[in-house]
C-alpha positions as a Markdown table, in Angstrom:
| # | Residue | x | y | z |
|---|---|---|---|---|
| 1 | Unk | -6.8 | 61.9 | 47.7 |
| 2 | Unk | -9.2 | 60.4 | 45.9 |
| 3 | Unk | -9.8 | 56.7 | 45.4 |
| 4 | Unk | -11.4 | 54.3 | 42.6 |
| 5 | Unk | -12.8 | 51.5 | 43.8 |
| 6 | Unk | -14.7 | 48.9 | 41.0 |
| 7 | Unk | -17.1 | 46.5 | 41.2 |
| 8 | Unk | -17.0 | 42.6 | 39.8 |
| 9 | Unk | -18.4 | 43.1 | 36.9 |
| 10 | Unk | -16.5 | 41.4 | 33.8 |
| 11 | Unk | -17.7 | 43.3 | 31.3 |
| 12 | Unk | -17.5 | 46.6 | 32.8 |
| 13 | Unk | -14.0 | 46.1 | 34.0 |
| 14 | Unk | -12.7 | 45.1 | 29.9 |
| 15 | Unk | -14.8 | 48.1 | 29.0 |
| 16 | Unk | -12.6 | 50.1 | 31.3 |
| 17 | Unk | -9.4 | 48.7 | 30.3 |
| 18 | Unk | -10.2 | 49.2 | 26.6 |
| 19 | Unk | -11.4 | 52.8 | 27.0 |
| 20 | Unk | -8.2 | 53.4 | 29.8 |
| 21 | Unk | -5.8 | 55.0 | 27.9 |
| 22 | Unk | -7.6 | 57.0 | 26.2 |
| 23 | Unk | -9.1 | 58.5 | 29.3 |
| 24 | Unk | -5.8 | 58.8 | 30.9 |
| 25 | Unk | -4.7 | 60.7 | 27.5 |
| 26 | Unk | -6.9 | 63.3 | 28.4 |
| 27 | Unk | -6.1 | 63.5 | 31.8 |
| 28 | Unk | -2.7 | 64.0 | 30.9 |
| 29 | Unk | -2.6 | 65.9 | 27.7 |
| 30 | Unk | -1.9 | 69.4 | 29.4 |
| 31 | Unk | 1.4 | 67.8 | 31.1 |
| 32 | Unk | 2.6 | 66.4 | 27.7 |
| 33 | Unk | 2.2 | 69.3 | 25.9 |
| 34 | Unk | 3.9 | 71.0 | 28.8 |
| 35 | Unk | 6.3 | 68.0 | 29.3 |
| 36 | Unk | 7.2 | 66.9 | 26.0 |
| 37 | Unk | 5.7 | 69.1 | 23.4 |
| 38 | Unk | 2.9 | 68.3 | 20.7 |
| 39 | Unk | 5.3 | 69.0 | 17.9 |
| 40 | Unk | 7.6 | 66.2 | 18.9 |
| 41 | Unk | 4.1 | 63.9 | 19.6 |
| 42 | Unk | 3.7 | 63.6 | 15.8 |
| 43 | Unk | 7.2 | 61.7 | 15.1 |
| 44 | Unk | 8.7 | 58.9 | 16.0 |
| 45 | Unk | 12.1 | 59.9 | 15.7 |
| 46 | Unk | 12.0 | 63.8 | 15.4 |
| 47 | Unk | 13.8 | 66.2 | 13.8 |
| 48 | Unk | 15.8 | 68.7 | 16.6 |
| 49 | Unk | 12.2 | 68.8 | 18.8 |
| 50 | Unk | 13.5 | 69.7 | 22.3 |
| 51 | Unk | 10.9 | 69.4 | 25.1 |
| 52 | Unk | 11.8 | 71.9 | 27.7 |
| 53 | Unk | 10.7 | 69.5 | 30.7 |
| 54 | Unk | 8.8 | 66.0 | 31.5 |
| 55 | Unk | 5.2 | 65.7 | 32.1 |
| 56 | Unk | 6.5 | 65.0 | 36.0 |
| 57 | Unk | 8.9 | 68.4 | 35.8 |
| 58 | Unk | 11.9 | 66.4 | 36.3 |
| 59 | Unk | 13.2 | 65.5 | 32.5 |
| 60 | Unk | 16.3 | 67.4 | 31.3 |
| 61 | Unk | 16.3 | 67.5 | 27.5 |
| 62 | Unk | 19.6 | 67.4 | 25.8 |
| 63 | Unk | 20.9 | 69.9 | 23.5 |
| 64 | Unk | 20.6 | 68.7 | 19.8 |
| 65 | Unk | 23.6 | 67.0 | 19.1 |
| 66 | Unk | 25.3 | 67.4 | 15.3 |
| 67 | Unk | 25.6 | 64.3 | 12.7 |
| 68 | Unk | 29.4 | 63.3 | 13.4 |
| 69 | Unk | 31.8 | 64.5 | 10.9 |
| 70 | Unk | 32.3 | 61.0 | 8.9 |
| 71 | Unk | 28.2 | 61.6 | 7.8 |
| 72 | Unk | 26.8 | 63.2 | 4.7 |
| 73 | Unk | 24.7 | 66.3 | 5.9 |
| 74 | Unk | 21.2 | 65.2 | 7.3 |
| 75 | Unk | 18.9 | 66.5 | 9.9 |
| 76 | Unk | 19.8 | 65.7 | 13.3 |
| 77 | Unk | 18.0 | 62.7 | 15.1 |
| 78 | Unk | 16.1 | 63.1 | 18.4 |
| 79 | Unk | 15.8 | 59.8 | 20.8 |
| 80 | Unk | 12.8 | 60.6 | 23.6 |
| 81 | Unk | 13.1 | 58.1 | 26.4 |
| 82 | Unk | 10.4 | 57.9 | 28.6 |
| 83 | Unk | 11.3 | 56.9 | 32.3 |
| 84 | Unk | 10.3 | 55.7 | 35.5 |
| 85 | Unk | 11.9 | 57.4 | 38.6 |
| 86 | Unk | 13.0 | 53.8 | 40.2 |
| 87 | Unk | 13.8 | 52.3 | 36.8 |
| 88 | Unk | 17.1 | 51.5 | 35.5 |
| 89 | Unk | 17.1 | 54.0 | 32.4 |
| 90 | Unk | 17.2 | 56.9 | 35.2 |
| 91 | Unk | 20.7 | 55.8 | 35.9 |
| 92 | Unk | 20.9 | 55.2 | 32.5 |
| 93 | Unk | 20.4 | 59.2 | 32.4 |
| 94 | Unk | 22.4 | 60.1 | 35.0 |
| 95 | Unk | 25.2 | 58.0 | 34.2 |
| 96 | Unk | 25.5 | 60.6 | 30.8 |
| 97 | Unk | 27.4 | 57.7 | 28.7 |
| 98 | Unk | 24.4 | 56.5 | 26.8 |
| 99 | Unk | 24.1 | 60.4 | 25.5 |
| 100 | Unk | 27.7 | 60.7 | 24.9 |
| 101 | Unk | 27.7 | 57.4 | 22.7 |
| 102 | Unk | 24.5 | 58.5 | 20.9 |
| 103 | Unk | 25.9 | 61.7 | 20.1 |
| 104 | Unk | 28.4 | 60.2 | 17.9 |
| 105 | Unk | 25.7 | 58.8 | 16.0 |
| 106 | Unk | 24.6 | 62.4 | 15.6 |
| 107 | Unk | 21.4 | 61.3 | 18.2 |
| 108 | Unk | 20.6 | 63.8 | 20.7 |
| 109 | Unk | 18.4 | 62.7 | 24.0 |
| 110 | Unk | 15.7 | 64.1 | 25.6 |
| 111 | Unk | 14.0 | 62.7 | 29.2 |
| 112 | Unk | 10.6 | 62.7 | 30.3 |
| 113 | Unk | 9.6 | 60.9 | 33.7 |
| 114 | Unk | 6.4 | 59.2 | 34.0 |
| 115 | Unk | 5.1 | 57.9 | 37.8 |
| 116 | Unk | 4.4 | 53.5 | 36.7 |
| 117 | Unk | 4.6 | 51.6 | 33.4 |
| 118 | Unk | 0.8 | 52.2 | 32.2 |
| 119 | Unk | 1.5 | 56.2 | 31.5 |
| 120 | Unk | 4.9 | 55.8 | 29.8 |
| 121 | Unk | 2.7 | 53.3 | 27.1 |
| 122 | Unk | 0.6 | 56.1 | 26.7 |
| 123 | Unk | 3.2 | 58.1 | 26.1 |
| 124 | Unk | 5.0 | 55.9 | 23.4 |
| 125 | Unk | 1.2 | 55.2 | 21.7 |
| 126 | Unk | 0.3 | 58.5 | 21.2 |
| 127 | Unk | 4.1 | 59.6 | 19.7 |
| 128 | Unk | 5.0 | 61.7 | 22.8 |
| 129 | Unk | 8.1 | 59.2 | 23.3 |
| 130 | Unk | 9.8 | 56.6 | 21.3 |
| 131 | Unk | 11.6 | 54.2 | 23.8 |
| 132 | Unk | 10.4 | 53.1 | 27.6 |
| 133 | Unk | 11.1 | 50.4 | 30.3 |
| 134 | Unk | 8.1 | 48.7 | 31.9 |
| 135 | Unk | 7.0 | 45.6 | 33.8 |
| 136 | Unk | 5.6 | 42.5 | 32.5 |
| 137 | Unk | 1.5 | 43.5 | 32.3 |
| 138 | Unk | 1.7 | 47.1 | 30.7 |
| 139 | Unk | 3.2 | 46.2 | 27.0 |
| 140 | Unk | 0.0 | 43.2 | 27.5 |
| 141 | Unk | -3.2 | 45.9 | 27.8 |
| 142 | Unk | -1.4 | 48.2 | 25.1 |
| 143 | Unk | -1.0 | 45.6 | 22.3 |
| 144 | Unk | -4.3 | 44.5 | 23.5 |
| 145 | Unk | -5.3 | 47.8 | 22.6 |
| 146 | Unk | -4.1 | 48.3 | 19.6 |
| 147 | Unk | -0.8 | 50.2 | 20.0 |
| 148 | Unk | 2.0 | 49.9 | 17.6 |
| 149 | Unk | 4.5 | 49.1 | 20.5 |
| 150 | Unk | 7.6 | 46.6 | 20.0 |
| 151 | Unk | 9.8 | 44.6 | 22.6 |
| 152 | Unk | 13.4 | 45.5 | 21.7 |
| 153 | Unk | 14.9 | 44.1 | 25.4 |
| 154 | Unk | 14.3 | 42.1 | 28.6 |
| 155 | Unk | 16.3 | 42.2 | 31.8 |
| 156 | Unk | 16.5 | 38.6 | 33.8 |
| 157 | Unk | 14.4 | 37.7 | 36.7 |
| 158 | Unk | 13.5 | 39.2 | 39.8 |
| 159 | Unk | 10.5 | 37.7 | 41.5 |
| 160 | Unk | 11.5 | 39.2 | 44.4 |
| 161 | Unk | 11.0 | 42.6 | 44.1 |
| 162 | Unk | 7.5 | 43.0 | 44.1 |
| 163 | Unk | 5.4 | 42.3 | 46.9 |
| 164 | Unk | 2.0 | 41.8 | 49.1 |
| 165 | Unk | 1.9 | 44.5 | 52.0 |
| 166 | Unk | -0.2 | 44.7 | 54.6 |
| 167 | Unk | 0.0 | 47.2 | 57.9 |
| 168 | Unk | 2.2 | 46.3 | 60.8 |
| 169 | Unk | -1.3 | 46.2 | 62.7 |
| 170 | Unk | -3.1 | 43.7 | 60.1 |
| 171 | Unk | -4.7 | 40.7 | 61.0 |
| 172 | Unk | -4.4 | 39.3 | 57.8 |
| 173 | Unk | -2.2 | 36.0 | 57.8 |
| 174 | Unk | -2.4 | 34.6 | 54.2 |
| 175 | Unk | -3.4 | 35.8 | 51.1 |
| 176 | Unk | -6.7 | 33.6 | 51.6 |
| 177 | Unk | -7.7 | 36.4 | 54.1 |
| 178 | Unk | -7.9 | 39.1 | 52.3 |
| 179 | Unk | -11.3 | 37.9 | 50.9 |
| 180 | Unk | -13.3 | 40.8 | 50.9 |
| 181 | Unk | -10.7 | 43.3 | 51.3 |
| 182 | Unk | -9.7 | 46.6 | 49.5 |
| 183 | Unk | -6.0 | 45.9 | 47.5 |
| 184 | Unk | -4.4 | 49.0 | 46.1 |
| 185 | Unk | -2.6 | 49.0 | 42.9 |
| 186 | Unk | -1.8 | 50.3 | 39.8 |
| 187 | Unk | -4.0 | 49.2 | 37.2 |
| 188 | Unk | -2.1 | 48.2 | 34.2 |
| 189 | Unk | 0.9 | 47.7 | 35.9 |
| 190 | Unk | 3.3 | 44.9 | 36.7 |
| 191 | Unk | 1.7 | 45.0 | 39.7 |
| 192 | Unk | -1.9 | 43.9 | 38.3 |
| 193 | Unk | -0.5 | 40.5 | 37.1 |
| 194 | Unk | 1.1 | 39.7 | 40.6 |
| 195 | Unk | -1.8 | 40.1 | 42.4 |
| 196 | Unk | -3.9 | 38.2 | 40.0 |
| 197 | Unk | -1.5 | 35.2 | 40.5 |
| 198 | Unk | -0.6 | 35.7 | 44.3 |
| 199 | Unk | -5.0 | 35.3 | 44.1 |
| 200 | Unk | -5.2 | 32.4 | 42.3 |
| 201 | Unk | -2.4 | 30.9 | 44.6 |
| 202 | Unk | -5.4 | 31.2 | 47.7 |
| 203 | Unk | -8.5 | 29.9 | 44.8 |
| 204 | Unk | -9.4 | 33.5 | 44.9 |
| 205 | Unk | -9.7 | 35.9 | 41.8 |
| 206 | Unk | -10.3 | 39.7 | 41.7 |
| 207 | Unk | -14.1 | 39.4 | 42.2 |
| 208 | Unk | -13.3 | 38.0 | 45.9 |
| 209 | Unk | -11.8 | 41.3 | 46.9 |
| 210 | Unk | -11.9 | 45.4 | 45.7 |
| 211 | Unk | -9.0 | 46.7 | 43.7 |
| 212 | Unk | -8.0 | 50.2 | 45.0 |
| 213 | Unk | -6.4 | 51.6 | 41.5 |
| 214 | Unk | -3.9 | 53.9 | 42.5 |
| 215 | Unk | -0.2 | 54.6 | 41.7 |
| 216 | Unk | 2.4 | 54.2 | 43.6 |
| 217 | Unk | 2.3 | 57.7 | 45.7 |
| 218 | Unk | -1.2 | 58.2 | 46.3 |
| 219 | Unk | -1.3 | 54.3 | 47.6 |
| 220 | Unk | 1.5 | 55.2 | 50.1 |
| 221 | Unk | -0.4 | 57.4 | 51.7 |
| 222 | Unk | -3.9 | 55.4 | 51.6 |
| 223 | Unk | -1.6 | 52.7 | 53.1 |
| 224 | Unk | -0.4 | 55.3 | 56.2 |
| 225 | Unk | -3.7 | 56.3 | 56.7 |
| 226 | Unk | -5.3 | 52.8 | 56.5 |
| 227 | Unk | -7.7 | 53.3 | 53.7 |
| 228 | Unk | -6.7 | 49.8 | 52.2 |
| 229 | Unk | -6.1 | 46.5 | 53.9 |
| 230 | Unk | -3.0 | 45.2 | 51.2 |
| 231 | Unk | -0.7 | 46.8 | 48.7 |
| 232 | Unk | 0.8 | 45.1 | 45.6 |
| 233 | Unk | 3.9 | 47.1 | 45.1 |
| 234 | Unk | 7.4 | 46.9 | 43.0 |
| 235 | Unk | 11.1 | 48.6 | 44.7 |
| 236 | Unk | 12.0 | 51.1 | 45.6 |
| 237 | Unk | 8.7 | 51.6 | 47.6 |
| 238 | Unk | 8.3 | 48.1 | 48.6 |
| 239 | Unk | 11.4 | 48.9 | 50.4 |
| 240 | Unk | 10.6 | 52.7 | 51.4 |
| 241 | Unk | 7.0 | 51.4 | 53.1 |
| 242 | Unk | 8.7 | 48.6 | 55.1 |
| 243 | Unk | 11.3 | 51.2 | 56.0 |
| 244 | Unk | 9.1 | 54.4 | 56.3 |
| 245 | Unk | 5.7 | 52.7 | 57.1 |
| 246 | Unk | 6.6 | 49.6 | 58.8 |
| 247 | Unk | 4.6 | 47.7 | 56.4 |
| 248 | Unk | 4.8 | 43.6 | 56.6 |
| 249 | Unk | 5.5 | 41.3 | 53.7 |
| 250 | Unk | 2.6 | 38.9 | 52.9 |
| 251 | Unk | 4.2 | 37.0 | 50.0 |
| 252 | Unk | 6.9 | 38.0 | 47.1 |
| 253 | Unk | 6.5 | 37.5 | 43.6 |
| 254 | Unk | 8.6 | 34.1 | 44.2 |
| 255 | Unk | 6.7 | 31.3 | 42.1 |
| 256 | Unk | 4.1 | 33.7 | 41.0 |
| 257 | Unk | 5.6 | 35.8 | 38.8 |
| 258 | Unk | 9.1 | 36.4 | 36.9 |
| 259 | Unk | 8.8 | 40.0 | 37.4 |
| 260 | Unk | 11.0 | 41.1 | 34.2 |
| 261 | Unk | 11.3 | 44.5 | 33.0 |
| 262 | Unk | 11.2 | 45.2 | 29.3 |
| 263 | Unk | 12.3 | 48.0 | 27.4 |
| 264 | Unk | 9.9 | 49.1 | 24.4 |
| 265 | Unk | 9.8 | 51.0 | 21.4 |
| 266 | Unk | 7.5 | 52.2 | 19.2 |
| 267 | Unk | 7.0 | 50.5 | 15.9 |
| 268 | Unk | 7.5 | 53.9 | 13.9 |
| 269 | Unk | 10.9 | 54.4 | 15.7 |
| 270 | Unk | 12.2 | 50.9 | 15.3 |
| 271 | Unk | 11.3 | 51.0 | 11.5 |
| 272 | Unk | 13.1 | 54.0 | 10.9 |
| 273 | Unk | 15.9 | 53.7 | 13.3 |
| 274 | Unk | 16.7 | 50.2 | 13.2 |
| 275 | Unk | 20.9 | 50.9 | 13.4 |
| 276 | Unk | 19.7 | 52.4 | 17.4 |
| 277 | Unk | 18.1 | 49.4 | 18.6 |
| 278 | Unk | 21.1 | 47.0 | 18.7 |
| 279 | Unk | 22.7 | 50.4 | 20.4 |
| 280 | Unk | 20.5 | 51.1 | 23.1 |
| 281 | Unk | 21.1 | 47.4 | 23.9 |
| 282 | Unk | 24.6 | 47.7 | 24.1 |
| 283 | Unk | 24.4 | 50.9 | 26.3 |
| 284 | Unk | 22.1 | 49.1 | 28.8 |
| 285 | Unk | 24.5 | 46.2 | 28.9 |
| 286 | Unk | 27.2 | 48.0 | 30.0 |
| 287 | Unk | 25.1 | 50.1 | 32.7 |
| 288 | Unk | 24.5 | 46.7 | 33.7 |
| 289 | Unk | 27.5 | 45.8 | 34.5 |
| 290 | Unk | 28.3 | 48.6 | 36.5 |
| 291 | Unk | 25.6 | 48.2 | 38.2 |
| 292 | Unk | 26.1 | 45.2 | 39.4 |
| 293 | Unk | 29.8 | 45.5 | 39.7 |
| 294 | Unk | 29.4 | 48.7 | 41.8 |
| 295 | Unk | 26.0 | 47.9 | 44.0 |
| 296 | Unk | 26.8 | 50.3 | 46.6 |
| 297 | Unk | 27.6 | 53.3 | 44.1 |
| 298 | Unk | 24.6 | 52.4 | 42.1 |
| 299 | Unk | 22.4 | 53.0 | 45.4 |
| 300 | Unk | 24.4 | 56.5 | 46.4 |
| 301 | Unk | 24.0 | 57.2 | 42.6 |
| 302 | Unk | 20.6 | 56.9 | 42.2 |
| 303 | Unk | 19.5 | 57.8 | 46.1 |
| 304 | Unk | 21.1 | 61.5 | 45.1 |
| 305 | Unk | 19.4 | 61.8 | 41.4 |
| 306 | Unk | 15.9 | 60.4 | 43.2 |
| 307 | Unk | 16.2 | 61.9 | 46.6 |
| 308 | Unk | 15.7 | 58.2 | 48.0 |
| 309 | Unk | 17.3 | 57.3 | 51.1 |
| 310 | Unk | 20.6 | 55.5 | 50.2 |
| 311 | Unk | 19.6 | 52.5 | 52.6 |
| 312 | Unk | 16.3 | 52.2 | 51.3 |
| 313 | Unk | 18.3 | 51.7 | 47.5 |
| 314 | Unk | 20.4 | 49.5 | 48.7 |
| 315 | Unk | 17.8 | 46.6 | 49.8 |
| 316 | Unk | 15.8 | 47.5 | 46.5 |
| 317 | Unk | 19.4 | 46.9 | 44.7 |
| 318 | Unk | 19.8 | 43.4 | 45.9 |
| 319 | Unk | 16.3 | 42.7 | 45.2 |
| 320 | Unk | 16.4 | 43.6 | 41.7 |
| 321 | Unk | 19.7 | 43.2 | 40.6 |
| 322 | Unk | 18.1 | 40.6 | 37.4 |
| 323 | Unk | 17.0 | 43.9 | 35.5 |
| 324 | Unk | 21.0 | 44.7 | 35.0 |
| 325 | Unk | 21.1 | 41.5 | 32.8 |
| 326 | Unk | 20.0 | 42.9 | 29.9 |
| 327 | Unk | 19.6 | 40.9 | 26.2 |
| 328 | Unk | 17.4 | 41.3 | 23.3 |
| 329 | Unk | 14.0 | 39.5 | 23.7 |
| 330 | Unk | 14.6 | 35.4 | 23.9 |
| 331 | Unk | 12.1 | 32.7 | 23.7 |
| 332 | Unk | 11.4 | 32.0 | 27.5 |
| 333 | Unk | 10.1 | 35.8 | 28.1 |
| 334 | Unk | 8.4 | 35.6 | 25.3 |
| 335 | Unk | 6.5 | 32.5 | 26.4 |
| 336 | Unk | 6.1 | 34.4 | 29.7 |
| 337 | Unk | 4.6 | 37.1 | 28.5 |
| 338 | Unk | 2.4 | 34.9 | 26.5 |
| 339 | Unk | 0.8 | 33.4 | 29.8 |
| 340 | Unk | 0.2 | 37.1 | 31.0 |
| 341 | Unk | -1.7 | 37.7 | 28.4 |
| 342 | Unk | -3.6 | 34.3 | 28.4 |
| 343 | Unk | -4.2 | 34.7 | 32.0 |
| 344 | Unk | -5.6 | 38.6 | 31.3 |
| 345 | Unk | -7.9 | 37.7 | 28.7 |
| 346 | Unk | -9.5 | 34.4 | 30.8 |
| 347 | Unk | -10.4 | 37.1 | 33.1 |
| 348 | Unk | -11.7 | 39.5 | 31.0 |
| 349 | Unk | -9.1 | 41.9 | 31.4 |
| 350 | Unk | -8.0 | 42.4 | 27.8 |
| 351 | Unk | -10.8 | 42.9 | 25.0 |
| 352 | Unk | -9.1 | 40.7 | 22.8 |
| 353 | Unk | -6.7 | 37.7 | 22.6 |
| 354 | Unk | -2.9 | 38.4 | 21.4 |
| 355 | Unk | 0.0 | 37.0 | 20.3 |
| 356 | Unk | 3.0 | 38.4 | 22.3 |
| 357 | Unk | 5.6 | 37.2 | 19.5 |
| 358 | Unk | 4.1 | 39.6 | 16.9 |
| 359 | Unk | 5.0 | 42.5 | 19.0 |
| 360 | Unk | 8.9 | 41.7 | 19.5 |
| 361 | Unk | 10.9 | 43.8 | 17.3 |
| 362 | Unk | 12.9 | 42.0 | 14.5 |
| 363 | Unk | 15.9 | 42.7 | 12.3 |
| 364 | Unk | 15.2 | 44.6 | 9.0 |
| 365 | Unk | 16.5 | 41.3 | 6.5 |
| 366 | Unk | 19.0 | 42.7 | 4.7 |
């Protein structure tokens, strides 16, 4: 396993960030050409491109679907939906109604699973997928970078479902100890703007301790093997390491963060597929509701799809049951989001300042 630790250094750390996903591109551009197919990277909304698997192994592309019978001939539409394995659009995949209703519209769907918020970006920036779900921080460092990404979505709150982990064995007793300590993460992620708050709640800042960038896996087992002293984590595996690793809970995200999720699209998909946005909406409303009005189904549901253990599901469900409250983007989040960014850029995390509001997706006038 192999571990990135950095240094304080302000300007070497917005360096990073700005040169980050292009990096990680690289790193990755064997699995999307495996996963999702260069031909289909080059449109937004492609014309009957079927990627044969997901840059994790794990997607399961849908057959092209034909342009119901009321519509003039036309080349059949393609929706790619990236995917986190413990986010809500896998049950949206699973569930198979979101496919059946965008058949109708002569849509087809393909999947592609990506391991934390920061890769799926990369996937919608460089046109390997049109629509994803992240955290709060990841849509921040791409339109800081300069990706044409557009809030179409927010869930509600759920503060607590993120937390600060420590070994059963720590000594650590507040967040002011773990000055001087290694605190894995993933960098990017909705993880990275938790810790910086749950910090700044102590009068420390990331220069007070060593970020351990890792994703979610790889910081599971540096956690087991006690190669870092903390771990900033979101559910399921905030659940799965208190469950599988008897890890202790340091602080939640309560009064540090809001801990929305946010479902993006890119820009070139939105403009030329406006009539899906106010769909995909819809269909994650009513997955909502299900979800919330079947809790225990949801967990068995997904606990098969992900090969999670059921109990473990069912404490991440109660945790997080404000991403099921889905609406288009409102004022609040958007202020929210503004203070990520705000807080990102006073510590040189993001090259540039932004304004969140140009990035939310808006109605063609008509």
């Amino acid at each position: 396993m192999k571990k990135k630790h950095h240094g304080s250094s302000r300007e070497d750390f917005q360096l990073e960030i700005s040169q980050w996903s292009r990096r990680s591109l690289l790193k990755r551009l064997p699995f999307f050409a495996i996963g999702v197919g260069l031909s289909s990277a080059l449109g937004a909304c492609s014309s009957n491109s079927t990627p044969n698997s997901s840059s994790t192994g794990t997607a399961s592309p849908v057959a092209s679907a034909s342009p119901s019978a009321s519509s003039s001939p036309a080349k059949a539409r393609v929706l790619r939906v990236g995917y986190q394995k413990s986010g809500s659009l896998n049950l949206l995949k699973h569930r198979g109604d979101f496919e059946k209703r965008l058949k109708t519209l002569g849509v087809s769907v393909t999947w592609t699973e990506f391991p934390s918020g920061p890769p799926l970006l990369e996937g919608i920036a460089v046109g390997s997928i049109d629509l994803g779900q992240t955290g709060d921080a990841p849509p921040i460092f791409s339109q800081a970078n300069g990706a044409a990404i557009v809030y179409i979505g927010q869930s509600d709150k759920s503060p607590d479902s993120v937390g600060l982990l420590i070994p059963p064995d720590s000594d650590v007793k507040s967040v002011a100890d773990l000055k001087g300590k290694k605190i894995a993460f993933a960098k990017g992620s909705s993880a990275h703007y938790f810790i910086v708050q749950a910090l700044a709640s102590a009068q420390l800042t990331l220069n007070d301790v060593t970020p351990v960038y890792l994703q979610p896996p790889d910081a599971r087992a540096a956690f087991e093997k006690g190669d870092i002293d903390a771990w900033a984590i979101w559910a399921p595996f905030y659940a799965g390491a208190e469950k599988g690793a008897k890890a202790k809970l340091l602080v939640d995200g309560k009064g540090l963060t809001p801990f929305r999720e946010f479902y993006l699209a890119a820009q070139s998909f939105t403009d030329k597929n406006p009539d899906l946005v106010p769909v995909i909406i819809e269909e994650l409303q009513a997955l909502g509701n299900w979800a919330v009005a079947n809790p225990q189904a949801s967990a068995e549901f997904l606990a098969e799809k992900t090969k999670v253990k059921v109990e473990i599901l069912e404490v991440s469900e109660r945790r997080r049951k404000g991403r099921y409250t889905v609406t288009t983007i409102q004022p609040e989040a958007i202020a929210e989001q503004q203070q990520v960014a705000d807080t990102f850029f006073k510590a040189g995390l993001i090259p540039k300042e932004i304004k969140v509001a140009e990035a939310v997706w808006k109605p063609n006038p008509k």
